[in-house]
VEXPATI-566012 format. One line per 8 residues: for each residue x, y, z of C-alpha. Coordinates in Angstrom, 1 decimal, padded with zeros to 4 digits, always signed. Layout:
BEGIN
X,Y,Z ~ ...;
***
This chain:
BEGIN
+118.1,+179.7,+147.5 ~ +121.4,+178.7,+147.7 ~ +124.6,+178.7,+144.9 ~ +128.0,+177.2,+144.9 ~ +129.7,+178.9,+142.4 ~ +133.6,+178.2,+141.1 ~ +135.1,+181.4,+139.5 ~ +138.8,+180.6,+138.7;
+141.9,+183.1,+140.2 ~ +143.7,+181.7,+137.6 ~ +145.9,+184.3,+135.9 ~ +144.5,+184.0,+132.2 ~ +140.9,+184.2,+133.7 ~ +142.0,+187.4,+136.1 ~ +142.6,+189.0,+132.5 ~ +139.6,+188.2,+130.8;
+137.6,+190.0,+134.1 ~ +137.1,+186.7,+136.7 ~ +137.7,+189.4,+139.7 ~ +134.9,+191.6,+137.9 ~ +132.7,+188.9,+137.7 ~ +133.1,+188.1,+140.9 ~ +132.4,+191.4,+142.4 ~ +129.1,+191.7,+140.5;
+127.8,+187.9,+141.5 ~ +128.7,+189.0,+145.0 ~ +126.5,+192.1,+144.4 ~ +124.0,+190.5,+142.0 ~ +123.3,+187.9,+145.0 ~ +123.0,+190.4,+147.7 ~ +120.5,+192.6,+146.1 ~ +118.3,+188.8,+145.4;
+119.0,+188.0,+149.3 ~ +120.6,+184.6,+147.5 ~ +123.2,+182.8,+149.9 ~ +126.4,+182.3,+147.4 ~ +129.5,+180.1,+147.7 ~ +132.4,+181.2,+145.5 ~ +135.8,+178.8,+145.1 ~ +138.3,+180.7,+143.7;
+139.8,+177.6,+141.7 ~ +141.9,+176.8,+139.0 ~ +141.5,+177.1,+135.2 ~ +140.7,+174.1,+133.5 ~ +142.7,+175.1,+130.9 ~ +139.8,+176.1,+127.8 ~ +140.9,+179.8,+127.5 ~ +138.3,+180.7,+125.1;
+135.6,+180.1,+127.8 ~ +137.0,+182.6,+130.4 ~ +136.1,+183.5,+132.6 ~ +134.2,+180.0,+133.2 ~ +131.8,+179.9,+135.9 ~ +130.6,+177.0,+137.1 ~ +127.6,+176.1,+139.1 ~ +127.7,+172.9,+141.2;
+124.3,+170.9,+140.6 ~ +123.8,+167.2,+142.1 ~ +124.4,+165.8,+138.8 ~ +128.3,+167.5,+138.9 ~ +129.3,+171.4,+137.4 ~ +127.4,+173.1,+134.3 ~ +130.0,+175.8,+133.1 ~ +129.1,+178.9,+131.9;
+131.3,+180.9,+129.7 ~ +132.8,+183.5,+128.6 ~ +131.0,+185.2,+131.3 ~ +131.0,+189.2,+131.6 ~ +130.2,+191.8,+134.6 ~ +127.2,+192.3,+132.7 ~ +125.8,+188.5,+132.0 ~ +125.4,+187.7,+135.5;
+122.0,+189.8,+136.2 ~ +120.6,+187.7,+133.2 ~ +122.1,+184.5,+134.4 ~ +120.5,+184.8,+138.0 ~ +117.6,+185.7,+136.1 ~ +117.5,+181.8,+134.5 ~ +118.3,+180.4,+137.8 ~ +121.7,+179.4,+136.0;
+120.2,+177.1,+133.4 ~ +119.1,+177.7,+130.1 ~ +120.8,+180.6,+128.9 ~ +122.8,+181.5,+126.1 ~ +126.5,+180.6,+127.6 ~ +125.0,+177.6,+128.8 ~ +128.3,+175.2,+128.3 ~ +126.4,+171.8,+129.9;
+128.2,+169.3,+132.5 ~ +132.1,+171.1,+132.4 ~ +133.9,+167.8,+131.7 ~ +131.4,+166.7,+128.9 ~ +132.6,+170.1,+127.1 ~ +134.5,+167.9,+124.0 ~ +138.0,+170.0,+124.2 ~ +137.7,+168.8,+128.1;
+136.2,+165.2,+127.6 ~ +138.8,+163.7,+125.3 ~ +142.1,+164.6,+127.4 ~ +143.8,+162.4,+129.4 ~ +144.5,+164.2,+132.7 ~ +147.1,+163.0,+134.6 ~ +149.3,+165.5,+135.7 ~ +146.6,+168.1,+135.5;
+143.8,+165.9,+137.0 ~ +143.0,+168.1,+139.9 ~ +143.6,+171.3,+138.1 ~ +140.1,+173.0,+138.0 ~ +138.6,+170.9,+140.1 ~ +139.7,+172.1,+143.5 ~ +140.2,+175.0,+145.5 ~ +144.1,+175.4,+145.3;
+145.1,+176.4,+148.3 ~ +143.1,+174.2,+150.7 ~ +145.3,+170.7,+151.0 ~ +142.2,+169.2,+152.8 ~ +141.0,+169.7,+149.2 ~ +143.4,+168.1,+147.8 ~ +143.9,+165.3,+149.5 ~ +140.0,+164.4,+149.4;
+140.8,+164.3,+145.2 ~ +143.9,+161.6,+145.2 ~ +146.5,+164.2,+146.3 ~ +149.6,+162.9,+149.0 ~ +148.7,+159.5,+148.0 ~ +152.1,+159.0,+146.3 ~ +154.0,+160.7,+149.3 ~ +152.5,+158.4,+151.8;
+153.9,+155.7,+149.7 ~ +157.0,+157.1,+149.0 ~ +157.5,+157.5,+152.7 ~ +157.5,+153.3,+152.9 ~ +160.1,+153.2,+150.2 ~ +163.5,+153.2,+150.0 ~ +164.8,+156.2,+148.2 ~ +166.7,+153.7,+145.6;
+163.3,+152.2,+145.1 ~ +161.8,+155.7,+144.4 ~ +163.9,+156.7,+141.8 ~ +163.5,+153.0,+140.1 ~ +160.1,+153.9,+140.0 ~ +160.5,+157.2,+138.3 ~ +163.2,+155.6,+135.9 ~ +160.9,+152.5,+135.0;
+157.7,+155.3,+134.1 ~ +159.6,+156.9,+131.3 ~ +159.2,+160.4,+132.7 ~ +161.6,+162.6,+130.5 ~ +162.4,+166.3,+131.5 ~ +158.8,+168.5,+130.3 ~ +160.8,+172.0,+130.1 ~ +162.1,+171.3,+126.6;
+165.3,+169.3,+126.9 ~ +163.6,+165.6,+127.1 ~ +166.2,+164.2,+129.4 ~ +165.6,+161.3,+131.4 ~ +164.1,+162.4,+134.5 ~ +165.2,+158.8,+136.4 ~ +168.7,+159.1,+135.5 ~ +169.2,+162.7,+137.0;
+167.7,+161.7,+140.1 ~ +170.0,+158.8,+140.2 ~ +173.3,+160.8,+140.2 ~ +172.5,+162.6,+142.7 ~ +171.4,+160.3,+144.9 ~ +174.3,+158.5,+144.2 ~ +176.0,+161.7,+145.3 ~ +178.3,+162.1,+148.2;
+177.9,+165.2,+150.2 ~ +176.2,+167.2,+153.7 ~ +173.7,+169.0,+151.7 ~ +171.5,+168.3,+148.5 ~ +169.2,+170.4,+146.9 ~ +166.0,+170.4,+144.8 ~ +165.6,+173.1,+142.3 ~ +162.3,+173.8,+140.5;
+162.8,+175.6,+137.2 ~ +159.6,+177.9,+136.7 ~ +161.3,+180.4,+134.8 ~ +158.7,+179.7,+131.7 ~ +159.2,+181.5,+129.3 ~ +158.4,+180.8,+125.7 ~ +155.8,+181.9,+123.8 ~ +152.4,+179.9,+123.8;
+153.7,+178.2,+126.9 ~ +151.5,+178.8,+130.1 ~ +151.5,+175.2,+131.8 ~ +153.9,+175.9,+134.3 ~ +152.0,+178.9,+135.6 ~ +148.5,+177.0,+135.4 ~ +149.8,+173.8,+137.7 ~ +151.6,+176.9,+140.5;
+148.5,+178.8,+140.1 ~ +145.7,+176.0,+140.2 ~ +147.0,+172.8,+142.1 ~ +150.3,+173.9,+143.7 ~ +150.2,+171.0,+146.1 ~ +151.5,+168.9,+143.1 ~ +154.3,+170.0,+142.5 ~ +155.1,+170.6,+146.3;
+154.3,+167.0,+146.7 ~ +157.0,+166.1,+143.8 ~ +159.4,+167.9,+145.1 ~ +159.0,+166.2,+148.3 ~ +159.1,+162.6,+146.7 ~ +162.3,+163.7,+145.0 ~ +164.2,+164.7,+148.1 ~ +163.1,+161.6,+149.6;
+164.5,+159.7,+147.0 ~ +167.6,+161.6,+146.3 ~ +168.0,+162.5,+150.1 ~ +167.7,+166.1,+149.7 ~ +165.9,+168.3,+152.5 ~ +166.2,+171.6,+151.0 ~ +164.4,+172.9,+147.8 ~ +163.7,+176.1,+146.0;
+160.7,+177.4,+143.2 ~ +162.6,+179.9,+141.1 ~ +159.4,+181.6,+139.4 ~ +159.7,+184.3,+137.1 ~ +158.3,+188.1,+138.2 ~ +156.1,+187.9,+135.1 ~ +154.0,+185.9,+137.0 ~ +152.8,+187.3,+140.0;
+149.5,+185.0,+140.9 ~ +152.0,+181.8,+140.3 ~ +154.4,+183.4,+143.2 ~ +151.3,+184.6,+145.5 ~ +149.7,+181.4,+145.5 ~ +153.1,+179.3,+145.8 ~ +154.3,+181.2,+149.1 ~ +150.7,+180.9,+150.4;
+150.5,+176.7,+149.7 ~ +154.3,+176.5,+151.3 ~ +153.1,+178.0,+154.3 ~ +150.1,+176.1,+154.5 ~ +152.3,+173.1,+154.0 ~ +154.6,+173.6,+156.7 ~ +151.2,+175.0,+159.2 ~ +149.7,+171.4,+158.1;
+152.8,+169.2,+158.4 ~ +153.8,+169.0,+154.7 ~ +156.6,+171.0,+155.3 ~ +159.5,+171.1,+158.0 ~ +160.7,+168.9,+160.2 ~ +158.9,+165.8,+159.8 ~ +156.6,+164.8,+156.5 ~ +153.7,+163.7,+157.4;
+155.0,+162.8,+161.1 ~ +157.8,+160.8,+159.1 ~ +161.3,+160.9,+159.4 ~ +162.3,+162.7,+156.5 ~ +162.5,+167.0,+156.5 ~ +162.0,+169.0,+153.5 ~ +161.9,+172.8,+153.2 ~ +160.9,+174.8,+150.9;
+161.4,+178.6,+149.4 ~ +160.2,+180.3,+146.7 ~ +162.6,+182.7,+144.7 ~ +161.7,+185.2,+142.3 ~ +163.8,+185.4,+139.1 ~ +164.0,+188.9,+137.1 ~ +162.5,+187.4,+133.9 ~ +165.5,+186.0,+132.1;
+165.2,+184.0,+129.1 ~ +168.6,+182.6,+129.1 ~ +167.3,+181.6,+133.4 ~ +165.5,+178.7,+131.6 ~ +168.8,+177.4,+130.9 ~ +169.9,+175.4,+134.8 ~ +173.4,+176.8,+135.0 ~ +172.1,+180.2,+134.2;
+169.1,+179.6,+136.6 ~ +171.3,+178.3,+139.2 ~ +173.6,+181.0,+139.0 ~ +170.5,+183.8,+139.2 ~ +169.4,+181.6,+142.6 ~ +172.6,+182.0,+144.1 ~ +172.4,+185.8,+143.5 ~ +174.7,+186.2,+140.6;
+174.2,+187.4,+137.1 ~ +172.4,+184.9,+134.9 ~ +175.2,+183.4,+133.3 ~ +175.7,+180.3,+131.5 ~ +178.0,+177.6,+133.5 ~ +180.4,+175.3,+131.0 ~ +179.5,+171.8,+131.9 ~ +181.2,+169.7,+133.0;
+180.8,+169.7,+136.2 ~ +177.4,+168.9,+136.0 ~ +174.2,+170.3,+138.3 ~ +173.6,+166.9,+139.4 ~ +177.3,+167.0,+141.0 ~ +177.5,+170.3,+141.3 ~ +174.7,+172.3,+141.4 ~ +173.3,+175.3,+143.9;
+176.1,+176.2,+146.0 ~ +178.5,+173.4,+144.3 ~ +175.7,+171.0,+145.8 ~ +174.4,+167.5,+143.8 ~ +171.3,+169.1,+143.0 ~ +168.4,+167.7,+141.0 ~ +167.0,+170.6,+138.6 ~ +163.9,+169.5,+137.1;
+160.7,+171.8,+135.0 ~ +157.6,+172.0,+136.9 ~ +155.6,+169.9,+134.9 ~ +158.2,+166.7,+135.1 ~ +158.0,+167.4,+139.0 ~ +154.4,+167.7,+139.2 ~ +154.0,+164.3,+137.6 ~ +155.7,+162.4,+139.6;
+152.6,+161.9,+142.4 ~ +150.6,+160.4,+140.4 ~ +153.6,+157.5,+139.1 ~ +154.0,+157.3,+142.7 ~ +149.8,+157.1,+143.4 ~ +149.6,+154.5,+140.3 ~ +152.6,+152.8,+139.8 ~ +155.2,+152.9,+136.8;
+153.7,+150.8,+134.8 ~ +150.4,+152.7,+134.5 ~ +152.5,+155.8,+133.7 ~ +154.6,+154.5,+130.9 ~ +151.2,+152.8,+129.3 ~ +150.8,+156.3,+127.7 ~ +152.8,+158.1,+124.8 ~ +155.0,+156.0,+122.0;
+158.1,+155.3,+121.7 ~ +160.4,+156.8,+123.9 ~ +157.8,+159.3,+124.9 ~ +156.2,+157.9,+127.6 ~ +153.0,+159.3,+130.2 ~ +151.3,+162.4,+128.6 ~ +152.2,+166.1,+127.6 ~ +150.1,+169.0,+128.6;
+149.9,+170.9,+125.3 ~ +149.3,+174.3,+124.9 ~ +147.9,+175.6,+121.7 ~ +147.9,+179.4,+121.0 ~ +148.5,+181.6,+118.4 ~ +146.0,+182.4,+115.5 ~ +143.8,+179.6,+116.6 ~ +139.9,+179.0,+117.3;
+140.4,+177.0,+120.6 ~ +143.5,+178.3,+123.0 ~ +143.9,+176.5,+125.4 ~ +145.8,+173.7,+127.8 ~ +145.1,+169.9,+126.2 ~ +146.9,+166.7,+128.2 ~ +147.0,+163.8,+126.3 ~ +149.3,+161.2,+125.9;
+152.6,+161.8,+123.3 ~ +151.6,+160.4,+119.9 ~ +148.7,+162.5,+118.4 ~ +149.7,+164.1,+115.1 ~ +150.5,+167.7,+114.9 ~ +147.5,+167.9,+112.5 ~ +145.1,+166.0,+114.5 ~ +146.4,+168.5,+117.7;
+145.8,+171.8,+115.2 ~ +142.4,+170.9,+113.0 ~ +140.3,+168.9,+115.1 ~ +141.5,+170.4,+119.0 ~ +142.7,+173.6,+117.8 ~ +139.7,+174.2,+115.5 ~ +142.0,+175.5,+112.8 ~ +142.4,+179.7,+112.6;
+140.2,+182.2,+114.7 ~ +141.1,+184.1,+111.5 ~ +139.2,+181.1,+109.3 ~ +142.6,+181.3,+106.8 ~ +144.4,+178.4,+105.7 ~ +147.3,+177.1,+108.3 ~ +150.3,+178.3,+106.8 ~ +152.2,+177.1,+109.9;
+152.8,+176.1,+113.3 ~ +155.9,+176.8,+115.5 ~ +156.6,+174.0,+118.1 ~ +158.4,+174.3,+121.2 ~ +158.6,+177.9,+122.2 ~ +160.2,+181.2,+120.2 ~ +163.2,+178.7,+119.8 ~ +161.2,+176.1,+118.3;
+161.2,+175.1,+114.7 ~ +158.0,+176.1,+111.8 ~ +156.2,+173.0,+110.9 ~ +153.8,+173.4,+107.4 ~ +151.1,+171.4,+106.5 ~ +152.8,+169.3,+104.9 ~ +155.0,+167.7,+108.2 ~ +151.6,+167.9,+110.1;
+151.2,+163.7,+110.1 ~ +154.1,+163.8,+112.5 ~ +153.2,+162.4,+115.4 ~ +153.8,+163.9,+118.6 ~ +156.8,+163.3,+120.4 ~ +160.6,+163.6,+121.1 ~ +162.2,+161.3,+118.8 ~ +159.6,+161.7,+115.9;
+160.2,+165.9,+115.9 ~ +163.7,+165.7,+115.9 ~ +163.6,+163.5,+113.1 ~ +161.8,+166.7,+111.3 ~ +164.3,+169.1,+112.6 ~ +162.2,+170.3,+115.5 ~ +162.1,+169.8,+118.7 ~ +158.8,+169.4,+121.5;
+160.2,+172.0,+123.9 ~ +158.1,+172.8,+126.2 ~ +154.7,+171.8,+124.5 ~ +154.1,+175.3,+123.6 ~ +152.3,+175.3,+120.2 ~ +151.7,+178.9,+118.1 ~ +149.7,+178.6,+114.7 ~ +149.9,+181.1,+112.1;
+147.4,+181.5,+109.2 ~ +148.8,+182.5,+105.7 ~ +149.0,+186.0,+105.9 ~ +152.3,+185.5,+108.0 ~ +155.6,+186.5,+106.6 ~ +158.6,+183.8,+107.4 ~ +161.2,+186.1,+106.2 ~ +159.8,+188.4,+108.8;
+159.9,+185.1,+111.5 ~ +163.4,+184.4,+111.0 ~ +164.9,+187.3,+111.6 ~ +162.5,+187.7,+115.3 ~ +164.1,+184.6,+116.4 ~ +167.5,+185.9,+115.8 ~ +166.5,+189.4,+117.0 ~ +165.2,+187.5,+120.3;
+168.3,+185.4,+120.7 ~ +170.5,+189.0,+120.5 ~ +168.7,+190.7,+123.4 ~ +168.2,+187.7,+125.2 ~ +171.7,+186.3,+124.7 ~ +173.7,+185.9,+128.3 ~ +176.8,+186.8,+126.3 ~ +179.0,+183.9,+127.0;
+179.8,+182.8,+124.2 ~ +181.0,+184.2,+120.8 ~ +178.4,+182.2,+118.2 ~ +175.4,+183.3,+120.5 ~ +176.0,+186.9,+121.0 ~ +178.0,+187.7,+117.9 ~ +176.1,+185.6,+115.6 ~ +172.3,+186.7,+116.3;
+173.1,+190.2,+115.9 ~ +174.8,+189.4,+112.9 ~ +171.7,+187.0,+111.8 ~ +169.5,+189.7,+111.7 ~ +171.9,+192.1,+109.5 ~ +172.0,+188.8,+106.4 ~ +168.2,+188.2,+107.2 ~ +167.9,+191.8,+106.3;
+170.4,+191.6,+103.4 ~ +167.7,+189.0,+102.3 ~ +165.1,+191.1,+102.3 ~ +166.8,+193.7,+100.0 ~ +167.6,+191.0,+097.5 ~ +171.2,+190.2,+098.1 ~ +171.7,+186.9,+096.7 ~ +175.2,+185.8,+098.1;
+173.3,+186.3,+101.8 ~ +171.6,+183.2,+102.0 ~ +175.2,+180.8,+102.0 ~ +176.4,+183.0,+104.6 ~ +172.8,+183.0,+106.7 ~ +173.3,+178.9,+106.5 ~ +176.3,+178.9,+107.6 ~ +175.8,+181.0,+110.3;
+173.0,+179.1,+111.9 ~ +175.0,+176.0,+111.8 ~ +178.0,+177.8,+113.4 ~ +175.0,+178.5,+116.0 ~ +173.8,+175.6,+116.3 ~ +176.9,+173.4,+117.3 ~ +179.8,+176.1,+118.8 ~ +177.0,+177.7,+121.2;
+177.6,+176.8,+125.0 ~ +173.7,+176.8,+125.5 ~ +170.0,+175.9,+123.8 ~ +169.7,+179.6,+123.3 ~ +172.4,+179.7,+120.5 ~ +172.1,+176.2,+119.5 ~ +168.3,+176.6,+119.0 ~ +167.9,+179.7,+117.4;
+168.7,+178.2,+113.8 ~ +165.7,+175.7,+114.3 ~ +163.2,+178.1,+113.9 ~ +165.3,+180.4,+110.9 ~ +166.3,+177.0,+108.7 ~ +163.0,+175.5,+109.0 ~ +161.5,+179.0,+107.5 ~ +164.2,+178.7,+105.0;
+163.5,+175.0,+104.0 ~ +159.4,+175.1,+104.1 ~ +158.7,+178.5,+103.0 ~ +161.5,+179.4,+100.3 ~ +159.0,+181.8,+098.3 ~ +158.8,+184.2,+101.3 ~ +162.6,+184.4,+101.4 ~ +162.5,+185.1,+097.8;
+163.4,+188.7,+096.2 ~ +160.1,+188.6,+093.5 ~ +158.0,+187.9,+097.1 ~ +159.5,+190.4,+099.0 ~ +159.2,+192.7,+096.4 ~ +155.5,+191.6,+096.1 ~ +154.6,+192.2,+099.4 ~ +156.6,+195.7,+099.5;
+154.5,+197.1,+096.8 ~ +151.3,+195.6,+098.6 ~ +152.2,+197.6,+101.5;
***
């Protein structure tokens, strides 16, 4: 008898014991004298089910999950079939069946680090025809998809390219910003982590079309697997002819090097970011001048988020016009969400922009894990504002959340039942912009710190505090040099506006005596 088996290295299964499950199939299999194949893939992004072991069959892979050390005796024992965390065929699993996977197509699917892998599932098919185009007609391509900047600021993705190709100088750069770091958001880490060839390929296609020959991956320490697995797929790419000299025996060079950032928050910001790269502290820059003109090492340099880099091979495989057929609006192609928090279903969901925020919490999400009533649901990282039930027919996308006073972010959802305090909300945000705060600038670092002391005035019933707390976040939100001051009063007034009664002196006083 003999098993293929796919046990993902993704970070998120690691933690729920994929290495221990591992160890005992390996030892399980040995003692039966079973001959077992183990891939070490990707998640496919249903975090509930991890560790999810699939088994390959001849009618495709029947996932098991959440699988323990101490399931696997009894699952070798049904000849991995009918069993108890018997999942059926992995992509008829409904949180898996009704995405639209794009960007995140291969993720799961393939062994990340072999690009012989890759390429047999679609991958370098956009490089090789990038490498017929003209690097004008590249970022026309990119420009005419729609693609808008995935790490939270929504920018158009064509447009940046486009200055800096447009740029005059010797050197050009392309900067990936991994430096993910708000809450709920793990997309970034799963694409490095599970298909790393994507964005590698992206960044390619960019400095093709920009004429850049030089990149860099600046990846947060908090994520260790993402940087392991990154350094190894660089230096498979250059072994294979990726990387280096000639792409793909083309004309065109491109090197890569992965940097490791010390964790940052305000490094998700590309002047701070590209400050940290260059080995200074992570500062904000004044703009203008702007990155595109003057970027790493006073460079043009295109900075772009992982995700908006990793979808560029498949515009490229498919065409622009295939691309921008998804989404609404201005939101065009798809948006990996990620849904955490109090929730039933955690997990990674792509789909195109223009499901509603209740559609993406009650039937995807599952509602609670608690079983409570949704009080609320924070959008867009710690930064990000708190949408109640009563916004959830918004649908899904740039223009249609900032028309509610929120923004998409970095697709990073967190849902909260309604035992949660807003009052108690607020005043984290403020807290977090204070210690995270670069200290630039005056309404940033003066003004969180000073949030948190009226919050707290709130609590103890002051009632001339709330003028001054309003007035403080929109002092924040429009004299900060950065997103990290200017978005810290999202997630503070939209507590204030949708849940008054927790910022009320009879509630607080409620709740005190409860405790």
């Amino acid at each position: 008898m003999s098993l293929k088996l796919y046990i993902p290295r993704d970070a998120a299964a690691k933690a729920l014991g994929a290495n221990e499950v591992v160890a005992a199939v390996r030892a399980e299999a040995a003692k039966r004298g079973v001959d077992v194949t183990i891939v070490r893939n990707g998640s496919r992004g249903m975090v509930w089910l991890e560790p999810l072991v699939e088994v390959e069959r001849a009618d495709g892979r029947h996932a098991f999950g959440p699988v323990a050390a101490s399931d696997v005796a009894s699952l070798f024992d049904a000849n991995w079939g009918s069993h108890a965390l018997a999942q059926g065929l992995t992509e008829e699993i409904p949180f898996f069946k009704s995405q639209t996977r794009l960007t995140f197509a291969r993720c799961g699917k393939i062994d990340p680090l072999s690009l012989e892998d890759y390429a047999a599932h679609g991958g370098l098919t956009g490089l090789k025809r990038a490498l017929g185009m003209a690097g004008a007609a590249i970022v026309q391509e990119v420009t005419d998809s729609g693609l808008r900047g995935r790490g939270g600021a929504g920018f158009p993705t064509g447009i940046k390219w486009k200055t800096v190709a447009d740029a005059k100088a010797d050197q050009k750069y392309i900067v990936v910003n991994a430096d993910e770091g708000d809450s709920a958001t793990f997309a970034d880490r799963m694409i490095m982590e599970g298909d790393p060839f994507t964005l590698i390929e992206g960044m390619v296609i960019a400095g093709i079309a920009v004429g850049a020959t030089k990149g860099y991956v600046y990846i947060r320490s908090e994520y260790p697997d993402a940087v392991e697995v990154m350094k190894a797929a660089v230096r498979i790419g250059f072994e294979k002819g990726l990387l280096g000299k000639s792409v793909l025996g083309s004309a065109h060079a491109f090197d890569i090097e992965i940097r490791v950032g010390a964790g940052a928050y305000v490094c998700g910001e590309e002047t701070s970011l590209l400050n940290s790269l260059e080995g200074k502290r992570g500062v904000v820059r004044a703009k203008p001048p702007l990155p595109a003109l003057q970027g790493f090492m006073g460079r043009p340099t295109v900075v772009n988020n992982v995700i908006s880099l990793a979808s560029v091979p498949v515009i490229m495989e498919k065409g622009a016009a295939f691309y921008k057929d998804f989404g609404l609006g201005r939101s065009r192609g798809t948006i990996p969400l990620q849904i955490a928090g109090n929730v039933k279903f955690g997990g990674l969901y792509e789909t195109a922009f223009g499901l509603t925020l209740g559609d993406i919490v009650d039937r995807i999400g599952g509602g609670t894990a608690s079983g409570r009533p949704v009080k609320a649901v924070q959008v867009g990282g710690p930064l990000g504002a708190y949408f109640p039930r009563s916004l959830f027919d918004t649908p899904f996308g740039y223009e249609e959340f900032a028309g509610k006073d929120g923004l998409v972010g970095h697709a990073g959802l967190t849902i909260f039942d309604d035992s949660a305090d807003m009052l108690k909300m607020a005043r984290f945000a403020l807290e977090f912009c204070a210690i995270e705060s670069c200290g630039k600038c005056t309404p940033c670092r003066i003004g969180a710190v000073r949030g948190v002391e009226t919050v707290d005035r709130i609590a103890a019933g002051d009632p001339d505090a709330m003028p001054v707390l309003k007035d403080l976040c929109n002092t924040m939100k429009f004299g900060s040099l950065c997103a990290l001051g200017g978005f810290t009063p999202y997630p503070v007034m939209s507590a204030v506006t949708h849940f008054p009664d927790d910022f009320s002196g009879a509630a607080i006083g409620a709740k005190e005596a409860a405790e």
